[in-house]
Residue, then its C-alpha position, 0 to 999 in steps of 0.5 A: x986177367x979180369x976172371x983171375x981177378x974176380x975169383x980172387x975178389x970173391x974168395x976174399x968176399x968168402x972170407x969176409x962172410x965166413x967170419x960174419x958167420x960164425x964159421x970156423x977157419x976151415x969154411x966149416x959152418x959150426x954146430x951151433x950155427x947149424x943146429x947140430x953137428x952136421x957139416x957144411x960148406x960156406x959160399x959167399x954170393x955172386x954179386x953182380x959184375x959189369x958187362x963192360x969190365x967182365x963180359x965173359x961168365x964161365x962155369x963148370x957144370x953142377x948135377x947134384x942134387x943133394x941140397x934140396x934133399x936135405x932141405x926138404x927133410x928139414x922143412x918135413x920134420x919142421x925145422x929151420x934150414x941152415x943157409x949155409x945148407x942151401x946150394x941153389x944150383x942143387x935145387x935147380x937140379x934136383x928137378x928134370x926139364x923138358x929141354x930139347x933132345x940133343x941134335x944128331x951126333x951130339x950127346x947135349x942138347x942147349x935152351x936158353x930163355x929170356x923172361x921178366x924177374x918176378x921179384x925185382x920188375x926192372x931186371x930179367x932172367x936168363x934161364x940155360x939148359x943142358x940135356x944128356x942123351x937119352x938111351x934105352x936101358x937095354x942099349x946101356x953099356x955094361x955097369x962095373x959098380x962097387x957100393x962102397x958102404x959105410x958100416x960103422x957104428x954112425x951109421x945103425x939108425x934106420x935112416x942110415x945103413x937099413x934105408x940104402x940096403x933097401x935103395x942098394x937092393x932096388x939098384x940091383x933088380x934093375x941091372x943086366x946079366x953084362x952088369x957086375x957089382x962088388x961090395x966093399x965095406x969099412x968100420x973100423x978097417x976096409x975089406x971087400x964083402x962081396x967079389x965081382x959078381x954078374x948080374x946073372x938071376x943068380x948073381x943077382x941072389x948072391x948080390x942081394x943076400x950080401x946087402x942083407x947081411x950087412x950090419x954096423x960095428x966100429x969106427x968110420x976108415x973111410x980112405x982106406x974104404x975109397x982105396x980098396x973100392x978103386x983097386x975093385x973097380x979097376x980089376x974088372x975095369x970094362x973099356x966101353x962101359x961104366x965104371x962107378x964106385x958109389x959110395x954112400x955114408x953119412x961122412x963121418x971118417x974118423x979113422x985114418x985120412x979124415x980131412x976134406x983137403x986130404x980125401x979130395x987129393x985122393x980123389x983127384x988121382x983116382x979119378x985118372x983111371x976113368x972110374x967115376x964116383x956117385x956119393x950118396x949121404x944120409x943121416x943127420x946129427x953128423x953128416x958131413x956135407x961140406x966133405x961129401x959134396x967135394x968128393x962127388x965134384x972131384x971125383x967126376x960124379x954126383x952127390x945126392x942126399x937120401x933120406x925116404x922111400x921117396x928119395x930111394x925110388x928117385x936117385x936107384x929106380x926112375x933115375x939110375x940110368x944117370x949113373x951113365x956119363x954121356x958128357x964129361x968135363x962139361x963148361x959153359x961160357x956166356x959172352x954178354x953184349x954190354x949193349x944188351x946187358x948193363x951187369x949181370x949175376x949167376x945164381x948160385x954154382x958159387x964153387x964153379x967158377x973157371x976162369x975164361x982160359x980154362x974153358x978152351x983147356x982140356x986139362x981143366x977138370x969140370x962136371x958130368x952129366x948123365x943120361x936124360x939128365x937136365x941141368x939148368x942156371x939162371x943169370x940175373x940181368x941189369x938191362x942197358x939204358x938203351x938195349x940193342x943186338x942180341x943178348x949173349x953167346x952162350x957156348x958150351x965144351x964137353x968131352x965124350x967117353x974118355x976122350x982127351x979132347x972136348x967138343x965145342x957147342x954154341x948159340x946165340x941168344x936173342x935180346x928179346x925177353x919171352x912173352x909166353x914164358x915156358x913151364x921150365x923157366x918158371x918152375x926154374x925160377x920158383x925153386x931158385x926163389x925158394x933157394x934165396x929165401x931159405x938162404x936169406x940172401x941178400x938178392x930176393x928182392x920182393x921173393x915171398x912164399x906166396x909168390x914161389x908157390x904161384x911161380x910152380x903151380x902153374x908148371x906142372x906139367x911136366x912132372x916125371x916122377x910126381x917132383x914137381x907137385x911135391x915141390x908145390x906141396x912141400x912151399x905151401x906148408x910154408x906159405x901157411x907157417 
């Protein structure tokens, strides 16, 4: 009851904060509040809550990565970031960890760490890590895809449609002969431009001539573009494999179901029939980031934001293998030891919240992780007066495959804070500061530039794919604004 009662104090708090805001009834931050006609999604904080009154802090899991993205390309062209722009769970998990591999017969693998919050002394930080399983590309199982691809008029800059047939060219050259891929596009109406096709040599010819042909004209049917990829999708359905609709778009559905409430119930019933679904935005001037977000949390995937070369090789070249679910309906569950903890605030993963039932009921939808992919929190502490026992329990639920019931992991974490913080848990805290800062929220504390650039640059070490010393560079041209 005290969970029930927590969601319904921060929706009313939302509420509060939508109004400040300037946002309109929906939640919808408006175009004069974020600079142009780009779409966005309001979240209030979370605020700290008493260990004695709310021991228990259950959520579902967030791998998106889209939030950084698009901040980044503000940052890049010089422009302000909207704070209602900025999920800070997304730019946690932009990034990879170096967490343990899970332990035999297990498809996650858990690490927590305790360590001093360097922007306010006298609390601490609790840094929670996730990792999916790791498997070779050749022992993938078989992809049945359908690029779902938004061909109307919006959709013509080069940012747009020619930026994901090139990413959606990429996709295609990695891809097996057990591999399929169908197209569907829509404008103003849907159809299917390119029928099942393996990924033969030559399939993989016919495929990437058909991305080639593609070009713009009309306006954006885009439910009707979901309904007929799902149809695609479940015709060649591959019992053991991967079923996946990625959908890529700038958002901008104007024929047809358009709102946001409306196209999640859709989503919500296709996502019974095991296809998952990948949404990738680009654009800006009317991208609809408050719909596409919800679309990839309900529909059993992810959302990533593409917007360069840079982005492209990301999300269709180093990372495709997390196109593969290795845990679906993940939860998290930390119990606090109210001897150890005086009050406590999960960063971010504000519209993840589960009440403390929901964690043990397997009907209760939650996120997915991919293969090798890391997802990481952070908890703010307020230490007890007189700390003793250990800190926390932290446990974890998830189901393998299409399995109807979860399987449960979990640890206990020590009181201790670390002396010897690891690389992940400072560059975890360096890209949360940079997500509070740009937020301007309310919880920074002493955070500053200089402070976030001095976090990373010292946890670089492990860096796949260069991010991280991206990451560095990108801080410090706004260390020397």
């Amino acid at each position: 009851m005290k969970s029930r009662l927590f969601v319904i104090v921060t929706i009313l708090l939302a509420a509060c904060t939508v109004e400040e805001r300037n946002y309109l009834s929906d939640g919808i931050v408006s175009p004069a509040a974020a600079g142009d006609d780009d779409r966005y999604q309001g979240y209030a904080e979370n605020p700290f809550l008493s260990t004695i009154d709310y021991p228990v802090s259950t959520f579902s899991v967030d791998a998106d990565g889209a939030s950084y993205a698009n901040a980044r390309r503000f940052i890049e062209e010089g422009a302000t970031v909207p704070p209602a722009s900025v999920r800070v769970e997304e730019f946690l998990n932009h990034f990879t960890y170096d967490y343990p591999a899970p332990g035999s017969g297990e498809e996650i693998g858990l690490d927590a760490e305790l360590f001093s919050c360097p922007w306010a002394s006298h609390r601490l930080l609790l840094c929670v890590g996730l990792k999916g399983r790791e498997i070779a590309d050749a022992d993938l199982p078989a992809a049945n895809l359908v690029f779902l691809i938004d061909v109307s008029g919006s959709m013509t800059p080069a940012d747009r449609l020619p930026l994901l047939k090139e990413g959606f060219a990429l996709l295609v050259n990695g891809l097996r002969p057990v591999d399929r891929v169908a197209i569907v596009t829509y404008g103003g109406r849907a159809g299917v431009s390119l029928s099942s096709t393996a990924c033969t040599e030559a399939g993989k010819e016919i495929i990437r001539a058909a991305i080639a042909r593609l070009g713009t004209k009309g306006a954006t049917a885009g439910a009707a573009g979901i309904a007929k990829a799902y149809e695609v999708a479940i015709a060649h359905f591959e019992s053991r494999g991967n079923n996946r609709v990625i959908l890529a778009t700038d958002g901008d559905f104007n024929v047809g179901v358009s709102s946001t409430a409306e196209l999640v119930g859709i989503i919500k019933e296709k996502r019974k029939s095991g296809v998952y679904l990948t949404v990738l935005g680009v654009g800006r001037g009317n991208l609809n980031d408050a719909m596409m977000e919800q679309l990839a949390d309900n529909g059993n995937g992810n959302y990533e934001y593409v917007y360069n070369a840079d982005q492209l090789r990301k999300v269709f070249l180093e990372e495709r293998s997390r196109f593969y679910t290795v845990a679906r309906d993940c939860k998290v569950q930390l119990t606090f030891n109210p001897g150890r903890v005086h009050s406590y605030r999960l960063i971010g993963y504000e519209n993840r919240h589960l009440d403390q039932e929901q964690f043990d009921d397997d009907r209760v939808d939650a996120g997915e992780i991919g293969v090798g992919q890391t997802v990481t929190a952070l908890y703010e502490l307020i230490p007890a007066e007189s700390p003793t026992g250990s800190l926390a329990a932290l446990s974890v639920r998830y189901k393998r495959d299409l399995q109807a019931v979860s399987r449960s992991l979990a640890v206990e974490i020590p009181g201790t804070p670390a002396t010897d913080v690891s690389d992940n848990s400072r560059f975890a805290a360096a890209v949360a500061g940079a997500a509070l800062l740009l937020k301007g929220s309310a919880y920074k504390g002493t955070l500053a530039w200089p402070m976030v650039s001095a976090l990373a640059r010292d946890a670089v070490a492990f860096d796949p794919g260069g991010h991280r010393v991206a990451f560095c560079r990108l801080v410090n041209r706004l260390v020397n604004q």
